[in-house]
Every structure is written in C-alpha cells, then in structure tokens.
TORKOL-4160 file (C-alpha; in steps of 0.2 Angstrom, whole numbers, padded with zeros to 4 digits, m for minus):
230
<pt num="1" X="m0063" Y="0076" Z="0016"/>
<pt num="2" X="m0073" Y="0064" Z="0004"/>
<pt num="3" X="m0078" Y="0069" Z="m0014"/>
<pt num="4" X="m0091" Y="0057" Z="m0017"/>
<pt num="5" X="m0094" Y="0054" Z="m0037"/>
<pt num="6" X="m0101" Y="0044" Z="m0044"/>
<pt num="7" X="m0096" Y="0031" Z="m0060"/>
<pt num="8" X="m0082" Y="0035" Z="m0055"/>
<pt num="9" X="m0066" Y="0023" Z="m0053"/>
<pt num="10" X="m0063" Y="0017" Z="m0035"/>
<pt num="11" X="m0046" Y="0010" Z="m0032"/>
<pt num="12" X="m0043" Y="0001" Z="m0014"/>
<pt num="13" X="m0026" Y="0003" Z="m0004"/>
<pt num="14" X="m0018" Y="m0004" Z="0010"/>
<pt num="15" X="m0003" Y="m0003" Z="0021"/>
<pt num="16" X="0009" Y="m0004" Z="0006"/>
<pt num="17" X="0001" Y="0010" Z="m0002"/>
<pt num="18" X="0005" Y="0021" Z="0013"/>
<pt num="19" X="0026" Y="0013" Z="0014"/>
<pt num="20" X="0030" Y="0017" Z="m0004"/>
<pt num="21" X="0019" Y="0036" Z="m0003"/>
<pt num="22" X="0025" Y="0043" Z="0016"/>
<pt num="23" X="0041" Y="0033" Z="0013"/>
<pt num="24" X="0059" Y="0046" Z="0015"/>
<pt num="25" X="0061" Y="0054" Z="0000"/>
<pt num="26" X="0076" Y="0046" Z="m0007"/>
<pt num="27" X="0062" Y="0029" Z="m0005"/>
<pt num="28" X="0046" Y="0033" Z="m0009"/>
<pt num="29" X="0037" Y="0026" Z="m0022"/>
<pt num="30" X="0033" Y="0036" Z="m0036"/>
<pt num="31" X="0018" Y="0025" Z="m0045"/>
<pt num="32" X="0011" Y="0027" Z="m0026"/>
<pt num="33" X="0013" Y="0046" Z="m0025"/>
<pt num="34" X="0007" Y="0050" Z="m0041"/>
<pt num="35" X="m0007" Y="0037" Z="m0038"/>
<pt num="36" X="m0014" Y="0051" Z="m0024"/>
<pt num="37" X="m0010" Y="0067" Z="m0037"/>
<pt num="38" X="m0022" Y="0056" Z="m0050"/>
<pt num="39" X="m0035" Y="0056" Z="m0036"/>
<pt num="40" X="m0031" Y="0074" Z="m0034"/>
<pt num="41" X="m0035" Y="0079" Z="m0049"/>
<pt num="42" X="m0052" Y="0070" Z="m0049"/>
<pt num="43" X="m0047" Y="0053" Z="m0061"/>
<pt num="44" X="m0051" Y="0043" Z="m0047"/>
<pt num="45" X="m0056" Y="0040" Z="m0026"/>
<pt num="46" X="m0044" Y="0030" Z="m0017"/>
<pt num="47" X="m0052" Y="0022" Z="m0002"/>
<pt num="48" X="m0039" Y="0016" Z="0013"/>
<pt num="49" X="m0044" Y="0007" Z="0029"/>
<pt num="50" X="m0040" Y="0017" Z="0042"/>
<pt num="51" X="m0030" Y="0000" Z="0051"/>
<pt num="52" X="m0017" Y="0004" Z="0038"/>
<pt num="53" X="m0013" Y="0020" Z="0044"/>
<pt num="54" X="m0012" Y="0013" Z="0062"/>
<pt num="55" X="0000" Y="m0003" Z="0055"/>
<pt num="56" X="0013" Y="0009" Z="0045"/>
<pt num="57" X="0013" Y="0023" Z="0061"/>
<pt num="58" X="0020" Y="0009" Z="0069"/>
<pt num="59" X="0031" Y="m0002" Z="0056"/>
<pt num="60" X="0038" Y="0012" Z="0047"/>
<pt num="61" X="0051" Y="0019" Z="0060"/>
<pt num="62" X="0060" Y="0002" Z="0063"/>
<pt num="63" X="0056" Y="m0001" Z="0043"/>
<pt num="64" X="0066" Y="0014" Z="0037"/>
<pt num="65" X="0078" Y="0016" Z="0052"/>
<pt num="66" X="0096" Y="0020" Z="0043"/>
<pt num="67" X="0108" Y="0016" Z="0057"/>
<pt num="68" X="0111" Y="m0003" Z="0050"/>
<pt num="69" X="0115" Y="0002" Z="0033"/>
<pt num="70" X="0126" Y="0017" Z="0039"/>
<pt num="71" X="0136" Y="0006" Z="0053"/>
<pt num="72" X="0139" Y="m0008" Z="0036"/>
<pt num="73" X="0145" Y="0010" Z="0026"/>
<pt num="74" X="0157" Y="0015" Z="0039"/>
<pt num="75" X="0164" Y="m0001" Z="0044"/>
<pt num="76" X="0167" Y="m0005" Z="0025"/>
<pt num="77" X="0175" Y="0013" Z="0023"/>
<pt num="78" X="0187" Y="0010" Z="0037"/>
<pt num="79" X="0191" Y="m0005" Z="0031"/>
<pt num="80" X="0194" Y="0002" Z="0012"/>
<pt num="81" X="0204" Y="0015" Z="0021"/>
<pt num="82" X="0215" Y="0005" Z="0033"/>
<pt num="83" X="0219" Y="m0008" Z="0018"/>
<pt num="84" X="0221" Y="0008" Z="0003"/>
<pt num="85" X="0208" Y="0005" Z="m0005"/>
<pt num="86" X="0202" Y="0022" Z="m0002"/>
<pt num="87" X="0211" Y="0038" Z="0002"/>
<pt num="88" X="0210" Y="0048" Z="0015"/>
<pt num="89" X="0200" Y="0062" Z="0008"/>
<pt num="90" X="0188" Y="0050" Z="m0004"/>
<pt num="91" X="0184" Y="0041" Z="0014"/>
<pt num="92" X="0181" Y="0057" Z="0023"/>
<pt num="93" X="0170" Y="0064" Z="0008"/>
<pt num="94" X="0159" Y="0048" Z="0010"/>
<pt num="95" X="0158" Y="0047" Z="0028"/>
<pt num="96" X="0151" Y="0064" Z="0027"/>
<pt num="97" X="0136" Y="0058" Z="0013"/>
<pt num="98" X="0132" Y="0043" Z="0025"/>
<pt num="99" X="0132" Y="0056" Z="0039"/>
<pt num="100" X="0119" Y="0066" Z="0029"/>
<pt num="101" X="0109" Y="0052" Z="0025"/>
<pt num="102" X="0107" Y="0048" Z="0043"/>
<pt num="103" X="0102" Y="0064" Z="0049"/>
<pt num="104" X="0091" Y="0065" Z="0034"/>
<pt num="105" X="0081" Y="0049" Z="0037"/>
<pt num="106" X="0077" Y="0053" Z="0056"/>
<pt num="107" X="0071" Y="0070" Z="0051"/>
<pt num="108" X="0060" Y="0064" Z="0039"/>
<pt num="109" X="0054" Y="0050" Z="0052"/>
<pt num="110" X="0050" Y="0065" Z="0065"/>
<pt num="111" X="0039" Y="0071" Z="0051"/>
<pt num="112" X="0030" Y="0053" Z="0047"/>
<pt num="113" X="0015" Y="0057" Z="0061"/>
<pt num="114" X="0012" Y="0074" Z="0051"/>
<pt num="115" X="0010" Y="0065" Z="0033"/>
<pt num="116" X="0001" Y="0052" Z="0039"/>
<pt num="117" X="m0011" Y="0064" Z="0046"/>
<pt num="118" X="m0014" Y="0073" Z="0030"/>
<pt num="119" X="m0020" Y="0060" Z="0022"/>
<pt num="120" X="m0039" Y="0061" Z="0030"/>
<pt num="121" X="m0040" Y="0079" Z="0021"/>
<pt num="122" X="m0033" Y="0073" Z="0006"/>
<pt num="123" X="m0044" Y="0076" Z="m0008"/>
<pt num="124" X="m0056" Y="0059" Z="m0014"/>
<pt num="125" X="m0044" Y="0048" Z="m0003"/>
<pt num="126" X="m0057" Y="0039" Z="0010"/>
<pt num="127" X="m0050" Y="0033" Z="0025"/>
<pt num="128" X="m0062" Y="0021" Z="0032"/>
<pt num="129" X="m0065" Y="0013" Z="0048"/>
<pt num="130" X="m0069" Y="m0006" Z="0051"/>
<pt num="131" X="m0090" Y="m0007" Z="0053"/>
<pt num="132" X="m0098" Y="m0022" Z="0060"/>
<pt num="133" X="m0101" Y="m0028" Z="0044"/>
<pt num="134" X="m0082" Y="m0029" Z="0039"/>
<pt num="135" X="m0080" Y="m0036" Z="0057"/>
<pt num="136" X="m0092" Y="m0049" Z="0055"/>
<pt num="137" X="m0082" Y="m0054" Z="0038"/>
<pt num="138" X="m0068" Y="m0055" Z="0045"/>
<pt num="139" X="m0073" Y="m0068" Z="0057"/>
<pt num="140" X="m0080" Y="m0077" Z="0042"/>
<pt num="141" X="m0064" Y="m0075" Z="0035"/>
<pt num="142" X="m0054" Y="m0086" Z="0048"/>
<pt num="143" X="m0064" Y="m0102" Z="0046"/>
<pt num="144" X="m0058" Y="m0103" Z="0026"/>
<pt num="145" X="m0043" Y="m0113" Z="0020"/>
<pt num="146" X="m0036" Y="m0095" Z="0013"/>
<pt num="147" X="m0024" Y="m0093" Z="0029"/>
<pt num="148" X="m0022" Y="m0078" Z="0030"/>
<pt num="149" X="m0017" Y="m0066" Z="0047"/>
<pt num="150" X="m0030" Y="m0058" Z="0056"/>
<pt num="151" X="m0022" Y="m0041" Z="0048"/>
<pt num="152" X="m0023" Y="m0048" Z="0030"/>
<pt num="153" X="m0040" Y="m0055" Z="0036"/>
<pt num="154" X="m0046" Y="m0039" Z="0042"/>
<pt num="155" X="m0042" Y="m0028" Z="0028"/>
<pt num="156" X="m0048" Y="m0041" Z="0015"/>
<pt num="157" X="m0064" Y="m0040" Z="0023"/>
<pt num="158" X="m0062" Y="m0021" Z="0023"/>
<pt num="159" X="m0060" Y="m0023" Z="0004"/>
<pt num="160" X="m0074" Y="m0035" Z="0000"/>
<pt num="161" X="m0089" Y="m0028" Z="0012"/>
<pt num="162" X="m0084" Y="m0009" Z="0006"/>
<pt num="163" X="m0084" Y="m0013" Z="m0012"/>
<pt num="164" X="m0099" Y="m0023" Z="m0011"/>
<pt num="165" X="m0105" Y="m0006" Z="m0003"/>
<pt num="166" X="m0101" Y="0003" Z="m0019"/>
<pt num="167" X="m0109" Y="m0008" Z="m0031"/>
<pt num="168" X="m0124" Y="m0007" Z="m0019"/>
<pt num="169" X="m0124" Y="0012" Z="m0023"/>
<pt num="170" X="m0121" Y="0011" Z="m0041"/>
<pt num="171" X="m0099" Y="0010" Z="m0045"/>
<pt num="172" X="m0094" Y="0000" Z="m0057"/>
<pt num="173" X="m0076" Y="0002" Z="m0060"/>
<pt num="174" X="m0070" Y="m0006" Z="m0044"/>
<pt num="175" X="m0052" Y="m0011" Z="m0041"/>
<pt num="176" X="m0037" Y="m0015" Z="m0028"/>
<pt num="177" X="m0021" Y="m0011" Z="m0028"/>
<pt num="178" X="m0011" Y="m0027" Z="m0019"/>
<pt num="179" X="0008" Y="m0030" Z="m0018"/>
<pt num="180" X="0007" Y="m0042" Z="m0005"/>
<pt num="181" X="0007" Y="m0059" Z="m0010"/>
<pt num="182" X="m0003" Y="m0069" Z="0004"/>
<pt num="183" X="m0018" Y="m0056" Z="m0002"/>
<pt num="184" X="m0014" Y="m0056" Z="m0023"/>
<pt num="185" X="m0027" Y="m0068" Z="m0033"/>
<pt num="186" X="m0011" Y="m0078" Z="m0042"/>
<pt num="187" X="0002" Y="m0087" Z="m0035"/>
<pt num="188" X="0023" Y="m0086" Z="m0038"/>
<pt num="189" X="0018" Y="m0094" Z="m0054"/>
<pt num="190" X="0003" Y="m0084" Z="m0058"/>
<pt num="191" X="m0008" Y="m0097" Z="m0056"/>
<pt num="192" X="m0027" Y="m0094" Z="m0051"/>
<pt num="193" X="m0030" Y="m0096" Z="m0033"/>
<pt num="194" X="m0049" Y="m0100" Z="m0034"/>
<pt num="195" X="m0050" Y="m0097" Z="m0016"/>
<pt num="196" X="m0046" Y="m0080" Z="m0017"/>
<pt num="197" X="m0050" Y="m0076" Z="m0033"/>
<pt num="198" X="m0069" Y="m0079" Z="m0032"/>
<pt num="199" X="m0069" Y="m0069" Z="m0018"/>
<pt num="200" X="m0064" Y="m0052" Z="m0027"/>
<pt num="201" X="m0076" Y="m0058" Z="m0040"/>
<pt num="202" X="m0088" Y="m0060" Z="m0032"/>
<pt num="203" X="m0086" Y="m0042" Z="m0026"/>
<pt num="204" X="m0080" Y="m0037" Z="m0042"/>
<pt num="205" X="m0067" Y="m0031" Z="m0038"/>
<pt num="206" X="m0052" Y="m0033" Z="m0052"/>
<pt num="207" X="m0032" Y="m0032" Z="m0042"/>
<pt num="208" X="m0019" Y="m0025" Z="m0049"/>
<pt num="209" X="0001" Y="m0031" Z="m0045"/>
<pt num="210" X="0005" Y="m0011" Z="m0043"/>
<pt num="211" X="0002" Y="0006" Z="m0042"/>
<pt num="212" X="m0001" Y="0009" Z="m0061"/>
<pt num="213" X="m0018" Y="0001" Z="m0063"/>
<pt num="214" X="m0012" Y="m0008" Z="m0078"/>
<pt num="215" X="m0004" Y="m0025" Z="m0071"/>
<pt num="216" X="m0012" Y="m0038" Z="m0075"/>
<pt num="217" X="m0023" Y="m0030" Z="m0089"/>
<pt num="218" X="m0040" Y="m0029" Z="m0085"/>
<pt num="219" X="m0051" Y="m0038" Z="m0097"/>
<pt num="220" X="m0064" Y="m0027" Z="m0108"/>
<pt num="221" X="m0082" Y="m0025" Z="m0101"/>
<pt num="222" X="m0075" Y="m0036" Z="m0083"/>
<pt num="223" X="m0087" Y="m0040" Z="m0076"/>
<pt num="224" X="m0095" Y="m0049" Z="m0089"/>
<pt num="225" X="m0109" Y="m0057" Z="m0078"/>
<pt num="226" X="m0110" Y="m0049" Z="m0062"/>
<pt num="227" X="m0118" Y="m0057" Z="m0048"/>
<pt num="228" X="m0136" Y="m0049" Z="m0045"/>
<pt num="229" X="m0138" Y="m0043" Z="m0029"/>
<pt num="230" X="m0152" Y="m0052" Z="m0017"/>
C-alpha cells in the first residue's frame, strides 16, 4: 500500500536497506529500522526496487548463517578448557549461549520470507518493479566508464529514471540512501567522482553515507539550478 503525498520527502533504498532492517535481531540496523518507523509515521516515503527484495531473499541466509562463528566458539572453548584457561562450568555456561545463538539465528532465518513480504504493505514504502524506462537506462548505463555490475547498474537506473519520475510530478526533496561504495558519489578519500556524481544531479538526487539522512550534510536550497525538464 502506497501513500502518495506530495512535497513530501522521498528517500531511495536498496539491498543494504533491507540487510541492516530484516537483519536477526541481535544485527539489525537500528538507523534502517527506525528509517521505515519515520515513514510510518508519515515524515517520509521510502521507495525500494523490488530487485532488492529478490537479491537479499537470496544473500541473507548464507550472509547471516551462524554455524562458522559458532564452530570458531566451541573449538576455542575446548581449547580454553583442555589447556585451564576456562573451568568446566564457565565452558559449559558458554557452550549453552553459543547453542542459543544458533537456534536463534535459523529461527529468525525461517522467518526472513515473512518479513520480507510485509514490506509491500508497509505504509509509504514503495516497492517498485523495473519498467522499460529503467531497463532501457540500464543498458545506457553499461556503455559509461562508471563500471559498475549489471546489479548496481540496474538499480542505479532504478534510482535515476524513478526520481526523474518524481520531479516530473512535482517532489522536490529527493534523496538516496547508499552504503555501498561502487554506487556512493565520493571516493575512499571523499573525492568527487564526476562520473557519478553528475548523474545524481542531474536527477537531483542528493546521497546520503547512512540511514540518518544527515551524512554528508545536504546543502541549503540543493538544488540551486535544477535542470529544466525538455
């Protein structure tokens, strides 16, 4: 379900989003869940391409899978036990924790189609589809020298040819949430990449490094001089 209001502030998410927000509870991200409680309460629409809910369906099991991290626990507990660096009962006490934590994480797994399926009735979270205009982009996309996989490709394009949508119908406040480098404006030194950059201006569209919608501060009155529309 789609609240469509306008002015008001439209804030793009991809597959990251969805990690840090369906994410076992012990992981998730809190700036990403409190992002969707903010759209919630009406301060904001999110808009999601619905490829992102396809990508983390698949990633996230082997992503969050605990059995590594609780094999490394009980090797290193039986080797603090056999060698006194543990007791008996403090090695026992934490093999019952790691125990816990793996039952924990596969039931909350189980439960990742359910969450990720409640998102389409989320209140002023859009899940979008690819239309032939963000298709057609995307195969623009490929012949630049921005590199970028056909995922990253695809939801760029997403991004670009739905904001440009938006302005189209009047939004002003546009703006993306990006934590993955190979699509974020700025380099490892934050230096522009004029490549990329002019791209998200052009749609004026401003990116932000998080979930919080205040990294990097957006400038007063940005866009200054907004491309007209021919």
């Amino acid at each position: 379900m789609v609240d469509c209001v306008l002015t008001m502030r439209h804030v793009f998410v991809e597959t990251n989003w969805i990690f840090d927000y369906a994410a076992p509870a012990y992981r998730k991200g809190l700036d990403a869940v409190e992002l969707l409680a903010r759209a919630g309460r009406g301060e904001l629409m999110l808009h999601l391409p619905a490829l992102c809910i396809t990508e983390a369906r698949n990633s996230m099991p082997s992503r969050y899978q605990p059995e590594a991290d609780a094999e490394t626990l009980r090797g290193f507990l039986s080797w603090a036990r056999n060698t006194g660096r543990l007791t008996a009962d403090h090695t026992e006490t934490t093999l019952r924790a790691v125990d816990q934590l793996d039952a924990f994480v596969l039931s909350e797994l189980k439960r990742l189609p359910e969450t990720l399926d409640t998102l389409r009735s989320r209140r002023n979270l859009e899940v979008f589809a690819l239309n032939d205009a963000m298709l057609e982009r995307a195969v623009n996309l490929a012949f630049t020298d921005l590199w970028l996989k056909p995922f990253d490709q695809s939801v760029l394009a997403a991004v670009l040819v739905r904001a440009r949508e938006l302005w189209n119908a009047g939004e002003r406040d546009l703006c993306f949430c990006e934590l993955d480098r190979d699509l974020q404006p700025w380099d490892r030194r934050n230096q522009r990449r004029a490549s990329l950059a002019d791209l998200y201006d052009e749609a004026r569209v401003w990116v932000y490094e998080d979930f919080t919608l205040t990294k990097p501060v957006r400038p007063a009155g940005w866009p200054a001089n907004p491309v007209q529309e021919t």
